[in-house]
N, C-alpha and C positions, 0 to 999 in steps of 0.2 A: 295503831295500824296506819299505817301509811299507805293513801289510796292509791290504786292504778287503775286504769282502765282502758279500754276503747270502746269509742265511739263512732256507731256506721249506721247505715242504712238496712232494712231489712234485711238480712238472707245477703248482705254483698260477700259477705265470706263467714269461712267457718270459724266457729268459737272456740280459742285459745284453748288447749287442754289443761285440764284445771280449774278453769274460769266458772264465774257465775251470773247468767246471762237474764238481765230485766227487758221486757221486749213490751212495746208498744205500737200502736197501727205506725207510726213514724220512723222508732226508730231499734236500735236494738244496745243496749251497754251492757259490756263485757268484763266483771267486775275479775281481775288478776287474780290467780293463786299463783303459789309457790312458785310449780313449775314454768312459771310464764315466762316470756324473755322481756324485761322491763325495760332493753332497750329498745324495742323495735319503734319504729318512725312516725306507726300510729297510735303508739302510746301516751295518754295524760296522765300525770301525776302529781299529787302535791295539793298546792292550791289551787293551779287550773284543771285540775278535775274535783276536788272541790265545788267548785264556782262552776264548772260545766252543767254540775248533778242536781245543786240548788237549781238553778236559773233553769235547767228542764223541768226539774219537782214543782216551782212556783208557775207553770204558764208564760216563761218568758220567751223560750223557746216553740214556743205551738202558734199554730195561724192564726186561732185568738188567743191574743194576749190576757194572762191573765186566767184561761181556762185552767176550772177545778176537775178535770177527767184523769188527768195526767199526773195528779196529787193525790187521788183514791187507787191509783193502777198501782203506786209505789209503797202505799201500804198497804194494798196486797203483799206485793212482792217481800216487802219487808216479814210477810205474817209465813213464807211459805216455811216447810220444814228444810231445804235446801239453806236458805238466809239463817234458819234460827239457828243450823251449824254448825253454822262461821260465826261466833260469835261476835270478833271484834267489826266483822261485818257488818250485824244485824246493828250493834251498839253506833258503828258508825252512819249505819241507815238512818236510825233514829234523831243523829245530832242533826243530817240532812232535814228530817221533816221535820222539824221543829222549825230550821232558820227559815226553808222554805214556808210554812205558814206563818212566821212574824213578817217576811217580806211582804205575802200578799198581803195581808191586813195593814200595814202601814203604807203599801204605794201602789197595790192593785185590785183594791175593792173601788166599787162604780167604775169599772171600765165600760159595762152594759152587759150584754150576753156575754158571759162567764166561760158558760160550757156548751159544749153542741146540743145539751137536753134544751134548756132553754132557746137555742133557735130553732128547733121544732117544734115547740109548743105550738107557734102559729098557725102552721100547717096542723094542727090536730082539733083545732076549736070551733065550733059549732057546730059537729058530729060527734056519733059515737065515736072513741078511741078505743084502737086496739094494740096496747104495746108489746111486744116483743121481748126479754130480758128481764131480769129479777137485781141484776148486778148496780154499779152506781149508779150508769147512764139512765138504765131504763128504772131506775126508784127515783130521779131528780125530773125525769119529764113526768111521770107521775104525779108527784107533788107540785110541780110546775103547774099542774091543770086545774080548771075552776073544780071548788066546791060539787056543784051541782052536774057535773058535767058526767054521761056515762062513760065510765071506762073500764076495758077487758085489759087486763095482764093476763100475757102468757109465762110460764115457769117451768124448769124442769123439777122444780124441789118448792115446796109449799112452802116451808120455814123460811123463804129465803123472798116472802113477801111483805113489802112494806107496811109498817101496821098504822099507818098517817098517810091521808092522800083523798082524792074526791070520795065522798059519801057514797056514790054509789058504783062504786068499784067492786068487780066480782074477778076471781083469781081461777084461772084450770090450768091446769097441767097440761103440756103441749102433749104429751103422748095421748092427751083424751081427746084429740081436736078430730070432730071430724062432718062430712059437707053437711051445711045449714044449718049446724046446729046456733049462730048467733043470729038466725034469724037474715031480714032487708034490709035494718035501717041504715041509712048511708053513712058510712064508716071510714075513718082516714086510720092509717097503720103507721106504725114507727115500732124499724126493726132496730132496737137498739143493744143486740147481744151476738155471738155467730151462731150461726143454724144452720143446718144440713137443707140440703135440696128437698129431700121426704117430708120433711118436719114442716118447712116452711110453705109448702104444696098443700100440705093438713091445712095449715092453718087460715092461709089465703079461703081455701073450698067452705070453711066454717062461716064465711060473709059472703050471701048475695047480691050486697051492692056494695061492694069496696071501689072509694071513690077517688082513691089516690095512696102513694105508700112514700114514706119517708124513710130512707136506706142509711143509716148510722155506721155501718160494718164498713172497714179499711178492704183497701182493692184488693186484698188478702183472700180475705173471709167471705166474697161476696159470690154469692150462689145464681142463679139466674131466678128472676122473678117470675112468674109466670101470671100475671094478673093485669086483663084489660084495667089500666088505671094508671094516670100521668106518677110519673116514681120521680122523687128531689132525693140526689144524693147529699152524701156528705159533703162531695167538690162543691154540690150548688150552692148549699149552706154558706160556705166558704170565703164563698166569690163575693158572698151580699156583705162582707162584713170587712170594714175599716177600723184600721186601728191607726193612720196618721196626722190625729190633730195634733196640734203644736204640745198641748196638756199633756197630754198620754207620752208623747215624747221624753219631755222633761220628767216623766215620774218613772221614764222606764231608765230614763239614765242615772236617775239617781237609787234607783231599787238596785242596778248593775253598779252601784261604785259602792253601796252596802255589802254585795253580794262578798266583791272581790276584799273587801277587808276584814269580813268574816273571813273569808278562805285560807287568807295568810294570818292570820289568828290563828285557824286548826292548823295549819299543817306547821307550823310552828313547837303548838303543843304536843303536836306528833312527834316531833323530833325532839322534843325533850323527854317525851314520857319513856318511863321504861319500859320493859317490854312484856309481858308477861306470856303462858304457853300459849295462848290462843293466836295473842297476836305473831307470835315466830312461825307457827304453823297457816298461818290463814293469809 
């Protein structure tokens, strides 16, 4: 298969008819089908998209460098039934997350905080925690949390609770939330999934001293809070976080001169393989 794609911004335009769209708080890629016009001006192909698709998959492309949210979101995507297809899609998904996790492991482990669960953990410690999300973010600040420490997950589906994480972790179902039932003790929140305005109103009303909330959700998905309590967004997160020392430099340029010589590796191999039905059709 030989890749195409675009690459845009949330929502800035409509998705190529045909196409098979992976969407992130950031950004949105448009992976080609047939009918696409593979000239168009915002079209990548080959090895630079390629090398575009790694280099988002590994964290190289996100505000922290190096963040794993972005490498969990893509095999979802690779797992949906839309990807499994396409087959020579899914098959090419897969070559992506492979490179992408050898990259990070040889040039982007100890950058520091990884993923945005990690830089909330602070903001959740030495209170009860109430996390929000069942999905990667909200199982990594989970596990992120001491031992000993209390914390309430909220979920919409039981099975989809992490079975590793502080001892004294108790799981409900957001549809069972409702005022007081966790009691006063002073509680920081991190909403790390999207949630409806109803849902998130439930959940807030279940803490009578909620004493601060950590907001994870892209300007997208973001509902209004409704809770006397100082709220750190994502931007805040953000802001606090440097990725320009000299070291970090040097291991991002050389993670990007791997990238690109894998790339022209595949698309190489592309052009020589044959082609078989999936790939003419996909």
């Amino acid at each position: 298969m030989r890749l195409a794609l675009i690459h845009q911004s949330p929502r800035s335009s409509p998705a190529p008819p045909g196409s098979t769209t992976w969407r992130t708080c950031l950004r949105e890629i448009h992976f080609l089908g047939p009918e696409s016009d593979p000239a168009r001006p915002d079209v990548l192909t080959g090895a630079d998209a390629y090398a575009l698709l790694v280099e988002v998959v590994c964290g190289l492309r996100s505000p922290i460098i190096g963040e794993t949210e972005v490498q969990a979101q893509f095999k979802h995507f690779l797992a949906s039934d839309e990807v499994r297809a396409r087959r020579a899609l899914s098959r090419l998904g897969q070559r992506v997350l492979a490179d992408a996790k050898r990259i990070r492991h040889k040039y982007l482990q100890g950058f520091g905080a990884h993923s945005y669960g990690r830089l909330a953990v602070p903001y959740l410690q030495g209170r009860r925690a109430a996390v929000i999300g069942t999905g990667a973010l909200g199982t990594q600040i989970v596990r992120a949390l001491p031992e000993s420490q209390a914390v309430d997950l909220w979920g919409r589906r039981a099975d989809r609770a992490p079975l590793d994480g502080p001892r004294q972790l108790t799981f409900s179902l957001i549809s069972d939330a409702r005022p007081g039932i966790r009691g006063n003790d002073p509680t920081a929140m991190a909403i790390a999934a999207p949630i409806g305005a109803e849902d998130l109103d439930r959940i807030i009303a279940a803490y009578e001293r909620l004493e601060s909330v950590v907001d994870l959700r892209s300007l997208d998905q973001q509902t209004p809070i409704l809770a006397d309590a100082p709220i750190v967004t994502l931007a805040d997160l953000l802001a606090s976080v440097s990725n320009d020392d000299s070291e970090a430099a040097a291991r991002v340029l050389a993670a990007r001169a791997e990238i690109l010589s894998c790339a022209i590796n595949t698309d190489d191999a592309a052009d020589n393989a044959v082609p078989v039905r999936d790939d003419v059709c996909a």
